[in-house]
N, C-alpha and C positions, 0 to 999 in steps of 0.2 A: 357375498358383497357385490352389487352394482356395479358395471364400470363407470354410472356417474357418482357415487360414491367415492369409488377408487380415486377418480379425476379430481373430487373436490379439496379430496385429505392429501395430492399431490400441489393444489394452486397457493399461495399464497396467501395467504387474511391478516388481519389487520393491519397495523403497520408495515409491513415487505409487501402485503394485498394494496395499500394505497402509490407506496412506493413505486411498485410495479406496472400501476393504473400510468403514475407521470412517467416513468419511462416510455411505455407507448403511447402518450399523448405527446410527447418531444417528437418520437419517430414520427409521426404524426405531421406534425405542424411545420419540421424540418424537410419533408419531402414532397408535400406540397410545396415548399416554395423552390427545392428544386430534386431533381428524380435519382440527381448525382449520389443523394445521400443512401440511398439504398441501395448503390451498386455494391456489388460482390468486391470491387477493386478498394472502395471505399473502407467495405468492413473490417478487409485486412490490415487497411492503413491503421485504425483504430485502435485494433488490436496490438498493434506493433507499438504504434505511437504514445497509448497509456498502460505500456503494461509494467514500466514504472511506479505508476500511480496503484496499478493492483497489487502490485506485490509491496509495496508500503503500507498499502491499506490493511491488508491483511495480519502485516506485522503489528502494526499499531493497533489492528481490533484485537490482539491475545493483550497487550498491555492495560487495553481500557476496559477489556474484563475482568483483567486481576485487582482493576480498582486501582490505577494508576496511571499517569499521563505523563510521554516523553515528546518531549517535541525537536529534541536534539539528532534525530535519524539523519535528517540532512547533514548537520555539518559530521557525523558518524560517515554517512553514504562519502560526502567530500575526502574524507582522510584517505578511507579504502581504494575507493576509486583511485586518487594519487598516486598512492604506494604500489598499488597493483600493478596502475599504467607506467610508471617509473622501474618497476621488474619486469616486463615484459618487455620493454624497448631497450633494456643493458642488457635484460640474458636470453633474448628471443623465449622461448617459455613455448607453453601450450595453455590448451582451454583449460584444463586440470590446474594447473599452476597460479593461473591470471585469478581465476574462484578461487583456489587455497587462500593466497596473499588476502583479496580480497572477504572473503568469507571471516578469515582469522581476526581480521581488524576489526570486522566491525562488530562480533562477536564479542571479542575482549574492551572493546568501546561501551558497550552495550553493558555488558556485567560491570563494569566499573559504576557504571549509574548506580547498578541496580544497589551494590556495594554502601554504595557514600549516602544515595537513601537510607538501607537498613540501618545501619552502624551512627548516622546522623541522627536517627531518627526525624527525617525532613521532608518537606513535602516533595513529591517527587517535582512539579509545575517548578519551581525554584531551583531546586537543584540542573534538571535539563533548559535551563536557560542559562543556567550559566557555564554547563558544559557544551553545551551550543553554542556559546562565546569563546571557551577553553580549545574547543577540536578545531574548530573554523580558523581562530586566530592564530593557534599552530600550526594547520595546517598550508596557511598564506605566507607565515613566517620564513616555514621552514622552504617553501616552493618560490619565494620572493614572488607569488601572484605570476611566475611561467608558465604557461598555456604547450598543451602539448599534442602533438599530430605525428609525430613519424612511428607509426604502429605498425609491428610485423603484417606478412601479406596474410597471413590465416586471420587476424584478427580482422583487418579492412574487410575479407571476402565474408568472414562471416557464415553463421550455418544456416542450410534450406533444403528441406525435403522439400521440390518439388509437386503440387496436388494436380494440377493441369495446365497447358500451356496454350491458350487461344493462337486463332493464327495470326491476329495481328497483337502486336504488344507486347510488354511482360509476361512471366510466367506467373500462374499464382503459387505460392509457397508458405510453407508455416517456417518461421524463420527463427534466429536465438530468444528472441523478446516472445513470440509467442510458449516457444516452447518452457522458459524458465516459469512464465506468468504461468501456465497449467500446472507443472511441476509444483512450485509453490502453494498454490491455488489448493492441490490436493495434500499437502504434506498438511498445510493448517487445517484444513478440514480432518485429517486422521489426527491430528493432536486432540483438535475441540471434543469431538465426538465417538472415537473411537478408542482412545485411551482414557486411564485413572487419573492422568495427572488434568487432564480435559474439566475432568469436574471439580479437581481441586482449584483448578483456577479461577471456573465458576464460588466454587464455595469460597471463597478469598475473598472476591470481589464484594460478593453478599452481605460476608458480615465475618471481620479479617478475627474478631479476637476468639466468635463459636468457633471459625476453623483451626485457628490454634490450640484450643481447650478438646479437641477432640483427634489430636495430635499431625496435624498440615505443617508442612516447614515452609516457616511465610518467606526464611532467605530462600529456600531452594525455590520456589512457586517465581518471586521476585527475579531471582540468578534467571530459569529459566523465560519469563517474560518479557526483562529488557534483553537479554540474550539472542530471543526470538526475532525480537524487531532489529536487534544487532544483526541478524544472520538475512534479515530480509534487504536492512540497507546495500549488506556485502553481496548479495546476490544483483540487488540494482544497480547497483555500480558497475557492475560492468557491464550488464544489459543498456546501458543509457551509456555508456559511453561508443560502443559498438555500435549502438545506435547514431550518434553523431560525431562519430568518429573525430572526435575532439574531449582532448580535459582541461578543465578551467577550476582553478581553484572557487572562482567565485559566480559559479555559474547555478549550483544547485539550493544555497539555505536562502530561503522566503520563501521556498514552495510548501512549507508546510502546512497552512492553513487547508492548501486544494487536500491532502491526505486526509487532515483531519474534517474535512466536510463531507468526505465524501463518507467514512467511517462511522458519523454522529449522523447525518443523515441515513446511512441504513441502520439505524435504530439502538447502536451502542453507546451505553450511560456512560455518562464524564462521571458518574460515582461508584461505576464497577459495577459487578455482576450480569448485565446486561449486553444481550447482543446477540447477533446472530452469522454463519457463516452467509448465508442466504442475502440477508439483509445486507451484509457489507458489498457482497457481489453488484446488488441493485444498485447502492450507492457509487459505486465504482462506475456501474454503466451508465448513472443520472449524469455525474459530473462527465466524464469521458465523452456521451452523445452529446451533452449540452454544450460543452467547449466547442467538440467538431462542427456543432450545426453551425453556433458562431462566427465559427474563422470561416467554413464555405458562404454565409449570408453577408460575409464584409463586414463585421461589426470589429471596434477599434478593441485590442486589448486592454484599455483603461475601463472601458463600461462593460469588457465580461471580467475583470476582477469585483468591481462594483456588483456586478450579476451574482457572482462567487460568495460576495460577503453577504449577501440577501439572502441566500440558500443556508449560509452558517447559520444564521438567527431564525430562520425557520427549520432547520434542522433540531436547533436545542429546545425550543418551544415544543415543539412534536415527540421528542424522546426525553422532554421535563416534565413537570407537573400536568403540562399541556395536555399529554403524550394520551392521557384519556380519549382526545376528543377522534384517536384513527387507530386505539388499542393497543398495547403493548405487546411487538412482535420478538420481544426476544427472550431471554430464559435466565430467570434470578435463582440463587442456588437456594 
């Protein structure tokens, strides 16, 4: 085999190949108007600053594989967060503890979904809107909407392996937000593709009743799905709160539309079976560089949500009926 073979059956095509195309036409057009966007100092901002957004993404593309949609992670992500940050500032705690707490909530946040689904037999879009009213508005209740800042000193300092330290400036460093978004990043990818339950998810998503008739357990596929994106809210929570070293009960649910655009735009179907680890990455990086170029080029946050919802409607066009016109880049069971 060729190495230009080799190199072709490594690049991207179809849909993650067009994807791919607008991510470096963003790079693109963002660094022409200024050179800041390329810096190495920048990159790590990025990294740090949406890695949030990837590790929900990620959660949320095992759910809309399985052929179901939750849009409740944020006020899940809210609860954890709370409770985590309210255990760590009564019992000082460590990094172990502050994930446990966290982790645990929003795991069993998550299953509970996935539960009232099954057992309702209901759409899941219905159900996570109104437990997105359920967690949110308990968790305001229960915190009367107190904001919280006095965080032990490990938490403020935060982790960073050091990469290099110029002589004038910051050092550069892979910090907690980096490190969890890889971690993550590679734990979904050994779900999707390297385990059995991987393709049962796929096969769910595909076509839920052949996977049961050939013995799939649509609660357990379901338990683990909303489960999944349960374990990824509990991981962002605390990453974003380390990150802004503030908790607000009502600082995180609206944000969910950027998840979900960025997830349907790297090519996974709002009808299940569809999607790609690859393709969600791209999506992640679309929305991510597209924000940052915006805030460095001065543009008002009202016209990149506007920008945001433009990208929604051309994301579902492209991964719908559309989705012919730049090929389907992802894998039905």
């Amino acid at each position: 085999m060729s190495s230009s073979t080799k190199l072709s059956r490594l690049l991207p095509t179809g849909h993650d190949g067009f994807l791919l195309i607008a991510v470096l036409l963003i790079i693109s057009v963002f660094a022409l108007q200024d050179l800041a966007f390329l810096s190495p100092r920048n990159g790590f901002d990025v990294f740090s600053t949406y890695s949030v957004l990837g590790i929900l993404a990620a959660g949320l593309l095992i759910v809309l594989i399985s052929g179901e949609l939750d849009i409740s992670f944020t006020a899940v992500m809210t609860a954890a967060q709370y409770a985590s940050a309210v255990y760590i500032i009564e019992n000082g705690g460590s990094w172990i503890s502050v994930f446990a707490v966290s982790i645990f909530i929003g795991v069993a946040l998550g299953m509970l979904n996935a539960l009232i689904v099954h057992y309702l037999n209901a759409s899941s879009v219905i159900v996570t809107i109104a437990t997105l009213n359920l967690y949110f508005g308990a968790t305001v209740v229960l915190s009367s909407g107190e904001w919280l800042y006095a965080f032990p000193d490990w938490f403020f300092e935060g982790v960073s392996i050091e990469l290099w330290a110029p002589e004038r400036g910051r050092a550069y460093a892979i910090n907690l937000a980096i490190l969890a978004l890889a971690g993550f990043w590679a734990l979904t990818y050994l779900l999707l593709y390297r385990s059995s339950v991987g393709r049962q998810i796929f096969a769910v998503g595909g076509n839920r009743e052949a996977a049961e008739r050939v013995g799939i357990n649509i609660l357990r596929i379901r338990l683990l799905s909303f489960g999944f994106l349960g374990l990824a809210a509990g991981v962002a929570a605390v990453v974003h709160a380390q990150l802004v070293q503030t908790v607000a009960p009502n600082a995180l649910v609206g944000t969910e539309l950027e998840v979900l655009a960025a997830v349907v735009l790297g090519g996974a179907s709002l009808t299940g079976g569809v999607g790609t680890f690859r393709g969600m990455v791209l999506g992640v990086a679309f929305i991510a560089l597209m924000s940052n170029g915006l805030v460095i080029s001065g543009v008002s946050t009202y016209s990149q949500k506007a920008l945001l919802g433009l990208v929604i409607v051309i994301a579902v066009i492209a991964t719908g009926d559309g989705g012919r016109l730049f090929g389907r880049g992802g894998r039905r069971a």
